[in-house]
ChimeraX commands (.cxc) that place a marker at each C-alpha (Angstrom):
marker #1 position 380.05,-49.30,66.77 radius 0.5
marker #1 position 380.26,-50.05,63.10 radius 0.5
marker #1 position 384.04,-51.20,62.73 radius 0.5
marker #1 position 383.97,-53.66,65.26 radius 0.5
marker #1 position 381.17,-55.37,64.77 radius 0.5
marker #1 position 381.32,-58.15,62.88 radius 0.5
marker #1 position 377.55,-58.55,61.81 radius 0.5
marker #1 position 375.86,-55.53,59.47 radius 0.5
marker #1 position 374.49,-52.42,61.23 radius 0.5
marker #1 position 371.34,-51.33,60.83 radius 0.5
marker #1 position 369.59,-47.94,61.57 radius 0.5
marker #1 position 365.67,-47.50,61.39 radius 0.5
marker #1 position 364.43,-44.04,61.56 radius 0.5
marker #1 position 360.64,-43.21,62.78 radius 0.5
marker #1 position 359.73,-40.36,61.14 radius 0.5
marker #1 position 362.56,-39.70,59.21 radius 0.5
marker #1 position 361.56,-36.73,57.17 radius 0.5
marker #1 position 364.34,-35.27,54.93 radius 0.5
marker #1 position 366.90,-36.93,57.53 radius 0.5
marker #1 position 370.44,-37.62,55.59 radius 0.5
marker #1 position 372.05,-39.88,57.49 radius 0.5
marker #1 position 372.23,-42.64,54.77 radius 0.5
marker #1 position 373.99,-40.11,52.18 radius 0.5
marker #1 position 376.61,-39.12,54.87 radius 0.5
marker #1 position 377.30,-42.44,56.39 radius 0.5
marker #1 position 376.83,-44.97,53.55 radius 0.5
marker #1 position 380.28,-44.64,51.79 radius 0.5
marker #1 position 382.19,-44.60,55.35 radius 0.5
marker #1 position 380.19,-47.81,56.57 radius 0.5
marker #1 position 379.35,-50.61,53.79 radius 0.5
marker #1 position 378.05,-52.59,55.83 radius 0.5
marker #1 position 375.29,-49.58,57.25 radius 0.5
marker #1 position 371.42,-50.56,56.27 radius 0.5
marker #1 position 369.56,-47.91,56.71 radius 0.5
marker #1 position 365.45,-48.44,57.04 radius 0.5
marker #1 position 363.04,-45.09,57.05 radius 0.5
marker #1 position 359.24,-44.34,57.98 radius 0.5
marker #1 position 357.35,-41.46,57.56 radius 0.5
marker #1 position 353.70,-40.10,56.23 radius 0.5
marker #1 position 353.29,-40.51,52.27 radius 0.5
marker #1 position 353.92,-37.27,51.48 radius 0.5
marker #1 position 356.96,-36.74,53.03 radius 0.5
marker #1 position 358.66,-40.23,51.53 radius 0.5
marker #1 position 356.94,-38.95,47.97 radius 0.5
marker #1 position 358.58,-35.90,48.18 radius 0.5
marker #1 position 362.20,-37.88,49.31 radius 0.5
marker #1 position 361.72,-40.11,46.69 radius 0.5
marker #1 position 361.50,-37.40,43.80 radius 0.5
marker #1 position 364.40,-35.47,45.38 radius 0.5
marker #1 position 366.70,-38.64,45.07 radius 0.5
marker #1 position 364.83,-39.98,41.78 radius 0.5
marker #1 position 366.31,-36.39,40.20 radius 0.5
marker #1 position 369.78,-35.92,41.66 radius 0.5
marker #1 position 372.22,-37.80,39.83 radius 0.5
marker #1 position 374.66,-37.51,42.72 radius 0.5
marker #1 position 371.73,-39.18,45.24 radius 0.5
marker #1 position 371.00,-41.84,42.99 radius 0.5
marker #1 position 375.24,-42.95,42.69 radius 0.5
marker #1 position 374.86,-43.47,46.18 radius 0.5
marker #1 position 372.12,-45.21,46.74 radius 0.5
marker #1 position 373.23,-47.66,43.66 radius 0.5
marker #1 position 371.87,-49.64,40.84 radius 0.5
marker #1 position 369.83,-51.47,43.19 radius 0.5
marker #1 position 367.05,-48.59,43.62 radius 0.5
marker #1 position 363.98,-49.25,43.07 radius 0.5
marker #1 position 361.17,-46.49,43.35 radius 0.5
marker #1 position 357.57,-47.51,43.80 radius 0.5
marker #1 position 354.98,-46.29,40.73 radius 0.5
marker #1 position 353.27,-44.46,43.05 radius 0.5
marker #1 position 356.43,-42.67,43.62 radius 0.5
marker #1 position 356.44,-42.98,47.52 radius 0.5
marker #1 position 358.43,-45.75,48.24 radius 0.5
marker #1 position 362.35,-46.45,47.84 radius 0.5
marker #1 position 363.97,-49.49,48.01 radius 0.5
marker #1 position 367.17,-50.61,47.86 radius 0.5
marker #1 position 370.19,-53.07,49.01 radius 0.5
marker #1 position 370.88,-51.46,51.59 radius 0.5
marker #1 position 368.79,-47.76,52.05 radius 0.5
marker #1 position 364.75,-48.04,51.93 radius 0.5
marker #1 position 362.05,-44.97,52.59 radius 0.5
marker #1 position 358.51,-46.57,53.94 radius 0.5
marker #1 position 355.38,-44.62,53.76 radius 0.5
marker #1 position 353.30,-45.44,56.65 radius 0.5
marker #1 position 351.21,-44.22,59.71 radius 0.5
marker #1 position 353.46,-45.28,62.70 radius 0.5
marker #1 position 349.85,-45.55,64.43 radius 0.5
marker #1 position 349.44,-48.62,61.85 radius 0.5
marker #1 position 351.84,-50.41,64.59 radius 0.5
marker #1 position 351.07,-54.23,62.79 radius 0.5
marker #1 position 351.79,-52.65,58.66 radius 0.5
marker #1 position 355.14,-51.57,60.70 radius 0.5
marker #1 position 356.37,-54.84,61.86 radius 0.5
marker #1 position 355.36,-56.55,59.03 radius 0.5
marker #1 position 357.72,-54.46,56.59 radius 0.5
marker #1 position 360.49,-54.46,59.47 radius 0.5
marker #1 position 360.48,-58.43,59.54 radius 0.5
marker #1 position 361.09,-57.83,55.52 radius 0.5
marker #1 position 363.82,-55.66,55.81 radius 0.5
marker #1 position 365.44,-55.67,59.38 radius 0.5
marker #1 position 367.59,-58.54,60.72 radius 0.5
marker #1 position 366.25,-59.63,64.07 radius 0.5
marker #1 position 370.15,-60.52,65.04 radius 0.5
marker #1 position 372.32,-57.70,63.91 radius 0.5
marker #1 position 372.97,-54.75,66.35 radius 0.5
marker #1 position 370.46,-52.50,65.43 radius 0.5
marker #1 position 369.83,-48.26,66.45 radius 0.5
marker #1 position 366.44,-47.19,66.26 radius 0.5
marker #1 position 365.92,-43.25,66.27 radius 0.5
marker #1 position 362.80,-40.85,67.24 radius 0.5
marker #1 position 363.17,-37.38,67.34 radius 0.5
marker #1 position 360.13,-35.33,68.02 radius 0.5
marker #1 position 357.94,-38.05,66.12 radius 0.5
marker #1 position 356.80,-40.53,68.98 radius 0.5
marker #1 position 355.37,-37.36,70.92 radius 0.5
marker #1 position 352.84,-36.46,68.28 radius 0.5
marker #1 position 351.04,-40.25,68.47 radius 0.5
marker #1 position 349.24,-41.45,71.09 radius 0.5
marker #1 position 350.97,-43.17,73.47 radius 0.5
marker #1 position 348.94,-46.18,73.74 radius 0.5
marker #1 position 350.34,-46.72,69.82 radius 0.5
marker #1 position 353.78,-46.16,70.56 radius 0.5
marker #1 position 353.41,-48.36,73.58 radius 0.5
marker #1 position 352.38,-51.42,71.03 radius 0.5
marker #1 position 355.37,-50.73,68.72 radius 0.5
marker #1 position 357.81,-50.25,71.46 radius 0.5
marker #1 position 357.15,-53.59,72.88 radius 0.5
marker #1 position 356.64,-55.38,69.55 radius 0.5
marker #1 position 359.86,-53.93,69.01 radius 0.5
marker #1 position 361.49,-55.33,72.20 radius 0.5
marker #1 position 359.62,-58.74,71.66 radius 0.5
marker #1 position 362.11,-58.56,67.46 radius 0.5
marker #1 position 365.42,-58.16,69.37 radius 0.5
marker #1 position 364.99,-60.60,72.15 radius 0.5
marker #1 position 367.40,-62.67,70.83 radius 0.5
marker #1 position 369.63,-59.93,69.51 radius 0.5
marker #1 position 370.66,-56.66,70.48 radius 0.5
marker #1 position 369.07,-53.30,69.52 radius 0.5
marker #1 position 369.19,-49.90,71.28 radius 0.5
marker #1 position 366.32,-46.96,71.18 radius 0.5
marker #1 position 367.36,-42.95,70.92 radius 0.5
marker #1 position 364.66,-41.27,71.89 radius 0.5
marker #1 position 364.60,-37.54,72.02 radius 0.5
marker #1 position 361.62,-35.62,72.84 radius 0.5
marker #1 position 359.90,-32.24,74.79 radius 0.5
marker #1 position 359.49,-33.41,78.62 radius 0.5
marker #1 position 357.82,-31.27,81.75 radius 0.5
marker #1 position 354.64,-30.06,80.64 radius 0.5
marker #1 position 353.94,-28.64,84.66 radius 0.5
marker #1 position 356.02,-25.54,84.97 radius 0.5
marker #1 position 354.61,-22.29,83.41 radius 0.5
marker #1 position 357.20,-23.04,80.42 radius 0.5
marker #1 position 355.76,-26.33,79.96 radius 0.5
marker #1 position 352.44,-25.62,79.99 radius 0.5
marker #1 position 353.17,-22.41,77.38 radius 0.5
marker #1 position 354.40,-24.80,75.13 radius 0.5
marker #1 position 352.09,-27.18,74.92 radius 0.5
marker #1 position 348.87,-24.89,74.94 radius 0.5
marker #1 position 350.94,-23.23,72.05 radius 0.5
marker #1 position 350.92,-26.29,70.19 radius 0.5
marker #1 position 347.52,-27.21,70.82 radius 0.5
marker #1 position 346.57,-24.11,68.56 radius 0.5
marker #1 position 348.71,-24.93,65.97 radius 0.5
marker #1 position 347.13,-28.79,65.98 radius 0.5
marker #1 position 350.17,-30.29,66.98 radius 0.5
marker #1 position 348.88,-31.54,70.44 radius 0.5
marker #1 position 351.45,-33.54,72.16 radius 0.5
marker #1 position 349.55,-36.53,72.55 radius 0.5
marker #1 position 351.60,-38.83,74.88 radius 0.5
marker #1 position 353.22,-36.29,76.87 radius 0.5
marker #1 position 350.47,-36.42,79.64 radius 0.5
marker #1 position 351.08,-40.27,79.88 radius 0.5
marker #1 position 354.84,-39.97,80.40 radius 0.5
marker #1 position 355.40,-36.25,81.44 radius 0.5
marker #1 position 358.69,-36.77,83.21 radius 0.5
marker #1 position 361.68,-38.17,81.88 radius 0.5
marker #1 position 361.83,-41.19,85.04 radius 0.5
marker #1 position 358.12,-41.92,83.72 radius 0.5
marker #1 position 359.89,-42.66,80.21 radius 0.5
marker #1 position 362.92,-44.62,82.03 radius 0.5
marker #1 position 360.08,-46.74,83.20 radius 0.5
marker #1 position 358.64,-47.03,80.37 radius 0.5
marker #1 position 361.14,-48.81,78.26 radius 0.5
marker #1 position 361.94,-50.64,80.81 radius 0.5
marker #1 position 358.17,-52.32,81.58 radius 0.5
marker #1 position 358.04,-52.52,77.16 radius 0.5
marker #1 position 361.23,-54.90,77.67 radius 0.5
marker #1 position 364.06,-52.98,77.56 radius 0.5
marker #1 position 366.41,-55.33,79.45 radius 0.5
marker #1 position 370.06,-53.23,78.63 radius 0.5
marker #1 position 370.84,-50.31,80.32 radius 0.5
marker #1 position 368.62,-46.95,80.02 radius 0.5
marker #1 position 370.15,-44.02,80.14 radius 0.5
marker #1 position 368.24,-40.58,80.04 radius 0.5
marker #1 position 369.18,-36.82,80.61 radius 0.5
marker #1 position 367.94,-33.09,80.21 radius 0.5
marker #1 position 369.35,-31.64,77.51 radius 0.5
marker #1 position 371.26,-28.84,80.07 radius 0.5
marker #1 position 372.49,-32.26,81.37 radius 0.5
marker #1 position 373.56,-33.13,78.21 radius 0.5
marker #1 position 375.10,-29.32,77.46 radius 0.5
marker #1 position 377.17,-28.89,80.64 radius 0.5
marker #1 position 378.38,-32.67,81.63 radius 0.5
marker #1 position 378.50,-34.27,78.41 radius 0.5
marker #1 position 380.32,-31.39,76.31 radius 0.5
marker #1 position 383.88,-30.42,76.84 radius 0.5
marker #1 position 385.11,-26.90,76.84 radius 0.5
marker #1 position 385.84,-26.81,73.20 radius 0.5
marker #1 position 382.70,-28.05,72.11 radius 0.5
marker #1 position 380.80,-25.71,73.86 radius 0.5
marker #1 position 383.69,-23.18,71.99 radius 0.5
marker #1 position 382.61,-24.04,69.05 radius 0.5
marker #1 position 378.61,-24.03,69.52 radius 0.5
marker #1 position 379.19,-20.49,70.76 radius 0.5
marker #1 position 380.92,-19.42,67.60 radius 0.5
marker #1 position 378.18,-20.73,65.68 radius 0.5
marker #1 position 375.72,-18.45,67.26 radius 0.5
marker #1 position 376.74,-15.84,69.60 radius 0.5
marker #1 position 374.24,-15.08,72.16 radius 0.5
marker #1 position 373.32,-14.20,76.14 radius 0.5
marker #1 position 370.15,-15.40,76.66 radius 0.5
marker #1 position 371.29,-18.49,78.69 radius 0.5
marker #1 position 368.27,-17.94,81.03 radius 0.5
marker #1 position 365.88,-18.69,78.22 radius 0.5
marker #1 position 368.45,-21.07,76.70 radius 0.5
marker #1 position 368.65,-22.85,80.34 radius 0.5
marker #1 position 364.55,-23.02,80.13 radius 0.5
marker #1 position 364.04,-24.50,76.98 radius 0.5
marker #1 position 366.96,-27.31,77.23 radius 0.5
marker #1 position 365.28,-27.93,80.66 radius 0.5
marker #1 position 362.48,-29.02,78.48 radius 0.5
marker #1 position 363.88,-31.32,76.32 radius 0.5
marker #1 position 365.60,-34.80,77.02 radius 0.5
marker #1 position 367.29,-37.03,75.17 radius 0.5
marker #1 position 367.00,-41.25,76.31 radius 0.5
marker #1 position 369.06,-44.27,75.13 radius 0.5
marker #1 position 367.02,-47.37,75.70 radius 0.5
marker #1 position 368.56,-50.91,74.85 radius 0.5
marker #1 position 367.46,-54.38,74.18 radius 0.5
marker #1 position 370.10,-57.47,75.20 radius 0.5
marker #1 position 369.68,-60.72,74.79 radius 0.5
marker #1 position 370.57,-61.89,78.36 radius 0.5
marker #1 position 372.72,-64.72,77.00 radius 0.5
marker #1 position 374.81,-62.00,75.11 radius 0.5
marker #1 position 375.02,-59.68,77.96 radius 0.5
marker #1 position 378.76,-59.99,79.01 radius 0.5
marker #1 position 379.72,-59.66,75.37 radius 0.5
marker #1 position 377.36,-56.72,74.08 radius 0.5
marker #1 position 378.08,-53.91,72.54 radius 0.5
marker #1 position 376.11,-51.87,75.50 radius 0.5
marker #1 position 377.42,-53.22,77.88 radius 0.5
marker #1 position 380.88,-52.39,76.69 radius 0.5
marker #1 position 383.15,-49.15,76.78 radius 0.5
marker #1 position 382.26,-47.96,73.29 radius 0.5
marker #1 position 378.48,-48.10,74.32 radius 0.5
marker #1 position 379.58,-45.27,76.56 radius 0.5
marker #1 position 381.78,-43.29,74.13 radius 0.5
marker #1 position 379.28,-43.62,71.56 radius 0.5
marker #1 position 376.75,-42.10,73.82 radius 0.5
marker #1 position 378.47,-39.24,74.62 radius 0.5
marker #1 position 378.45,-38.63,71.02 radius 0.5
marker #1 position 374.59,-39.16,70.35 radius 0.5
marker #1 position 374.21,-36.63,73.38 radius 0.5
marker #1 position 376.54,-33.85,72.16 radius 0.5
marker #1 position 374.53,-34.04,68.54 radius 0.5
marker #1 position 371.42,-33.51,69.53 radius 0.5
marker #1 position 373.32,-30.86,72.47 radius 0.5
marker #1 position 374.75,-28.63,69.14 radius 0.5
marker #1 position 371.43,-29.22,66.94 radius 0.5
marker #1 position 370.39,-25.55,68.07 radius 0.5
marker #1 position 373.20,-24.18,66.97 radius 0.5
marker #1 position 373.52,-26.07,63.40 radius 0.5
marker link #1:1,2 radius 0.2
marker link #1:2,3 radius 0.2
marker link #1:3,4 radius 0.2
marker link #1:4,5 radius 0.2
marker link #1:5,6 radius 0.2
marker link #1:6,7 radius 0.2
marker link #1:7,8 radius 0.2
marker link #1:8,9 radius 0.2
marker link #1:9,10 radius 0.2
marker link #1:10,11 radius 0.2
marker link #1:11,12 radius 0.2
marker link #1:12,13 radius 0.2
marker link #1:13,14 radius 0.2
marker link #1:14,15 radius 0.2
marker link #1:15,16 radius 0.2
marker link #1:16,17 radius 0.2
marker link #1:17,18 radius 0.2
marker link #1:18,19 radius 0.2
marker link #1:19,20 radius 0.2
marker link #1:20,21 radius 0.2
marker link #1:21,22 radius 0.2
marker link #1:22,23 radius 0.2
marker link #1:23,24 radius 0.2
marker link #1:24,25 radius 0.2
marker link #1:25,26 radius 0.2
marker link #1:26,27 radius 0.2
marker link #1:27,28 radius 0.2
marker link #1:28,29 radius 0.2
marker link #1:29,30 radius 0.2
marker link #1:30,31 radius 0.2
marker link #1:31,32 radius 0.2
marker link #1:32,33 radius 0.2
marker link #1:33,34 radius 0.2
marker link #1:34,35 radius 0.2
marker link #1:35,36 radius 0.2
marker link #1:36,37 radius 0.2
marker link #1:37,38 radius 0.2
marker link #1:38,39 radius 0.2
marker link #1:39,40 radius 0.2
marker link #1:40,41 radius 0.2
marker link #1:41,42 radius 0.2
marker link #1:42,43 radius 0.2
marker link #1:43,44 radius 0.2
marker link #1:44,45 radius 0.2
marker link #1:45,46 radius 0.2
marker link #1:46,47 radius 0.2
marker link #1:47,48 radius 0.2
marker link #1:48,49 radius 0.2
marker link #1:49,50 radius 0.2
marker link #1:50,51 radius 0.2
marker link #1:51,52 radius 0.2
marker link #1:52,53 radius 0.2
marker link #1:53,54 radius 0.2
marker link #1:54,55 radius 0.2
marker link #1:55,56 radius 0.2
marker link #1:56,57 radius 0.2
marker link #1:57,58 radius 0.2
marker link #1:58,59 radius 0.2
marker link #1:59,60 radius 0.2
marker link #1:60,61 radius 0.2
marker link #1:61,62 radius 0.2
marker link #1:62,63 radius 0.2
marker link #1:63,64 radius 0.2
marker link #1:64,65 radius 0.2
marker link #1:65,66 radius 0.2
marker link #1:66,67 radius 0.2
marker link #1:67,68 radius 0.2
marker link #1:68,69 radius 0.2
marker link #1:69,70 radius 0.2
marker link #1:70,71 radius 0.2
marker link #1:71,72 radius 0.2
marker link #1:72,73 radius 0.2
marker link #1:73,74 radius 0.2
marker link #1:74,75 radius 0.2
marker link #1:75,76 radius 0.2
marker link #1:76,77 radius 0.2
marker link #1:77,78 radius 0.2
marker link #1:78,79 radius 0.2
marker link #1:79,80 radius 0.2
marker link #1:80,81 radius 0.2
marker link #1:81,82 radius 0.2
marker link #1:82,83 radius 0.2
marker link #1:83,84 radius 0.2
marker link #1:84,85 radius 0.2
marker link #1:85,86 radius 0.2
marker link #1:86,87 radius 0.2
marker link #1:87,88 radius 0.2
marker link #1:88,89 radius 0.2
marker link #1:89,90 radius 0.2
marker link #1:90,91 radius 0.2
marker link #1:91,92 radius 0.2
marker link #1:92,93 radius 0.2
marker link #1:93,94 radius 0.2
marker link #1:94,95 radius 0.2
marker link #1:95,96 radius 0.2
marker link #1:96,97 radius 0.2
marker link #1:97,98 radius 0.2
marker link #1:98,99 radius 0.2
marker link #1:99,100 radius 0.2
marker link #1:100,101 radius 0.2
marker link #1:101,102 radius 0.2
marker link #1:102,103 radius 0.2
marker link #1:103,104 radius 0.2
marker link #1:104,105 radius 0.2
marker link #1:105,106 radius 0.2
marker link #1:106,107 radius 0.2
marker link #1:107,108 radius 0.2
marker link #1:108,109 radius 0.2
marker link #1:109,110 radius 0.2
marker link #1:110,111 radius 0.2
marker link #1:111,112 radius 0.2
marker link #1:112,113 radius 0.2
marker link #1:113,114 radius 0.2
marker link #1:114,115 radius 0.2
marker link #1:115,116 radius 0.2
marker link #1:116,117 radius 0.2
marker link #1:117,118 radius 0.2
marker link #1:118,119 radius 0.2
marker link #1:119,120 radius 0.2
marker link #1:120,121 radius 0.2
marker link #1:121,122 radius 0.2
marker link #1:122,123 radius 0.2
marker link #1:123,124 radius 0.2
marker link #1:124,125 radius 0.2
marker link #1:125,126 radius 0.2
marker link #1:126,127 radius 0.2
marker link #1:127,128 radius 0.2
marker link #1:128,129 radius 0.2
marker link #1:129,130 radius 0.2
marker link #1:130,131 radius 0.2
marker link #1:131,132 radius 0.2
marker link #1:132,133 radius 0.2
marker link #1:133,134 radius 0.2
marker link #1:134,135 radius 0.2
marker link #1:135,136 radius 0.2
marker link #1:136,137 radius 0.2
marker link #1:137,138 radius 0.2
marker link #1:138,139 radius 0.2
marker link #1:139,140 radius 0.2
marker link #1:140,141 radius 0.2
marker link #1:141,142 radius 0.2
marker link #1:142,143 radius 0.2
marker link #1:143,144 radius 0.2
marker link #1:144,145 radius 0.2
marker link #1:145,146 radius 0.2
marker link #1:146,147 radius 0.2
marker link #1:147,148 radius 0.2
marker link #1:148,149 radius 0.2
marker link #1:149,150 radius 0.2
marker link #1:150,151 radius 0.2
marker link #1:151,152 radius 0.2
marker link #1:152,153 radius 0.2
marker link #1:153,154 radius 0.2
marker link #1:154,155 radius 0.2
marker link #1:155,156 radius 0.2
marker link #1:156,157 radius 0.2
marker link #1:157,158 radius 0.2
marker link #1:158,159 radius 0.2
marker link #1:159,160 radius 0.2
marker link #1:160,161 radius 0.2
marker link #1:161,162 radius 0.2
marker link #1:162,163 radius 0.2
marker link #1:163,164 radius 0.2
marker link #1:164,165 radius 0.2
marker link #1:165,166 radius 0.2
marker link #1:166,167 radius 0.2
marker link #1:167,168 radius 0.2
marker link #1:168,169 radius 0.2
marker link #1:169,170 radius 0.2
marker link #1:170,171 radius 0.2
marker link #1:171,172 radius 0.2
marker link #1:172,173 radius 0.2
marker link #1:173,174 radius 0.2
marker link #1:174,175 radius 0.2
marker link #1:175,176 radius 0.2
marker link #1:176,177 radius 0.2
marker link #1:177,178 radius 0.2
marker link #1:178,179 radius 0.2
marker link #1:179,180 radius 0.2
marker link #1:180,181 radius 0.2
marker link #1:181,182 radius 0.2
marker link #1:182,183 radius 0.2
marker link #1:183,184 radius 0.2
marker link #1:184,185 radius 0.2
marker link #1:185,186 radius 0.2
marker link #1:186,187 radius 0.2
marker link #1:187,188 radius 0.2
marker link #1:188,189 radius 0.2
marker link #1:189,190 radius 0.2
marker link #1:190,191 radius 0.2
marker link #1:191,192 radius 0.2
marker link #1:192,193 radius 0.2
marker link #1:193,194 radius 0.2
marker link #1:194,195 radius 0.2
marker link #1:195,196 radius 0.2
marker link #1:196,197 radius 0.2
marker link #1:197,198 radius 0.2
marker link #1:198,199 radius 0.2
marker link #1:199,200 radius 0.2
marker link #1:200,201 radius 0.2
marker link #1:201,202 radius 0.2
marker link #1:202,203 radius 0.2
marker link #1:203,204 radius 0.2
marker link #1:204,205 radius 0.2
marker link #1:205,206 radius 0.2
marker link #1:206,207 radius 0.2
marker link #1:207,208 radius 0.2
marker link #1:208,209 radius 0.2
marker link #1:209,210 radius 0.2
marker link #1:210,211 radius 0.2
marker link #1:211,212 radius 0.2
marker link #1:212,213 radius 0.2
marker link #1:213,214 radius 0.2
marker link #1:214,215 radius 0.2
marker link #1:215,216 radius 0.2
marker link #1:216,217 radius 0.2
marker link #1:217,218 radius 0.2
marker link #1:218,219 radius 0.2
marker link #1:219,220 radius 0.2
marker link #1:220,221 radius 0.2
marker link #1:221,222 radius 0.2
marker link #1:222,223 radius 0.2
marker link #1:223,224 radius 0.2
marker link #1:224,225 radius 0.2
marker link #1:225,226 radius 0.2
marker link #1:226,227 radius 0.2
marker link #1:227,228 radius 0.2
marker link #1:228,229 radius 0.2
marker link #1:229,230 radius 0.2
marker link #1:230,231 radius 0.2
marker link #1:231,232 radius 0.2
marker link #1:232,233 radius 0.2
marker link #1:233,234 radius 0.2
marker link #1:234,235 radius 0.2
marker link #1:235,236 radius 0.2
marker link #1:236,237 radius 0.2
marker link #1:237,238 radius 0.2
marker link #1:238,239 radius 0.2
marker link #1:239,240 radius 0.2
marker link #1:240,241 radius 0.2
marker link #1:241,242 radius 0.2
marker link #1:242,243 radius 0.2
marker link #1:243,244 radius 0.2
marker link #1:244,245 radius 0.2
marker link #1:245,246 radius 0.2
marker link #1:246,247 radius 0.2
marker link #1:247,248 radius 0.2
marker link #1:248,249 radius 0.2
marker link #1:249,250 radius 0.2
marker link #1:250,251 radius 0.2
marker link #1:251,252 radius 0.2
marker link #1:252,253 radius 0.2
marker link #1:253,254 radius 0.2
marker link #1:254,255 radius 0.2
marker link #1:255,256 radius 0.2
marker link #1:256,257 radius 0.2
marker link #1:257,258 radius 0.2
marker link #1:258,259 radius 0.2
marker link #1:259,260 radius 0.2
marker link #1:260,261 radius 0.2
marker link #1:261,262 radius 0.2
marker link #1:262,263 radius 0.2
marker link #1:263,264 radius 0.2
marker link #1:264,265 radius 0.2
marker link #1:265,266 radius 0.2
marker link #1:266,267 radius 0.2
marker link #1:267,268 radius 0.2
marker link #1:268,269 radius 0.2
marker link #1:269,270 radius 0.2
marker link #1:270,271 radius 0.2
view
């Protein structure tokens, strides 16, 4: 995606957390922008790791900047946002700042979206689709799905007594009622969605699937079975419709690079 595109790549991460993607990509891809969100105290806390680490701070350059307040990064091409994602209008104000409407752009949500009401999401979803409509962008969502089985309804009473109530999985409890989602928010590229057994069995050759198992030997593939059954993973993307025969997601590599986002998030148990 990044080497043959002749415009800069950009990545914007909702609820990034301690995510390291700029630090391992950065170097490999110059032309990589990488744009995070997430609650003050987690970008505080991001902020002081990278303010102390000499070897952080050579990679994000001479161009950092760190708010006085200690919670917000900024830089050429790397920038950490405190903000509540629920504050959908604070969002796409600093996105117009720092994110260029016409480059191909990936956003990322993993486990974040779940946790916010779904009305919210809904608002930033289709503000984001209403950015790109003239570009080309593509959503990885990845998320808990089928609350209705006795699993599903375990795990979600579970959470309710820890406070973490999944707030917009009764609005889009299956993953076709997320496939429909996107696309009514203006998703007008393909959408692509799977379990994550899907994922595990079709998308993973034999010696990936090797490998995972050497990680973490185990037998329990009837639980394992259940709780991938519960998870999904969905690739949503935005194409300008004067663009289509020439995107990037339309194209071979949108496949290929697919298949890669899906075995990730497939080996994430085991990593």
């Amino acid at each position: 995606m990044v080497d043959d595109q002749p415009l800069p790549i950009q990545i914007v991460n909702f609820g990034a957390g301690f995510d390291t993607k700029f630090f391992r990509l950065s170097q490999k891809y110059p032309s990589l922008t990488i744009v995070e969100f997430d609650f003050v105290d987690v970008t505080s806390s991001k902020c002081q790791i990278i303010e102390q680490s000499s070897t952080l701070n050579q990679i994000v350059g001479d161009s950092m900047k760190i708010s006085d307040d200690g919670s917000r990064l900024n830089s050429d091409r790397y920038h950490i946002i405190p903000a509540d994602l629920r504050d959908v209008d604070m969002v796409m104000e600093t996105m117009s700042m720092l994110v260029d409407s016409k480059a191909p752009t990936l956003f990322i949500s993993e486990v974040c979206f779940i946790y916010i009401p779904a009305s919210h999401v809904d608002k930033l979803l289709k503000q984001v689709s209403s950015y790109f409509s003239q570009g080309e962008a593509c959503f990885c969502l990845y998320e808990p799905t089928n609350p209705f089985d006795n699993f599903g309804k375990e795990m979600v009473n579970k959470l309710d007594k820890r406070g973490c109530g999944l707030k917009s999985l009764s609005t889009y409890p299956l993953i076709q009622d997320q496939v429909k989602r996107f696309n009514d928010l203006g998703f007008t590229g393909p959408i692509k969605a799977y379990n994550m057994n899907q994922v595990y069995d079709c998308f993973l050759n034999v010696k990936d699937r090797q490998h995972a198992q050497r990680i973490e030997m185990f037998d329990e593939y009837e639980e394992w079975n259940l709780i991938q059954n519960h998870y999904f993973i969905c690739l949503a993307a935005i194409v300008d419709s004067k663009r289509m025969d020439n995107s990037f997601v339309q194209s071979s590599m949108f496949d290929d690079w697919f298949q890669d986002q899906l075995k990730g998030n497939a080996l994430h148990p085991f990593l």
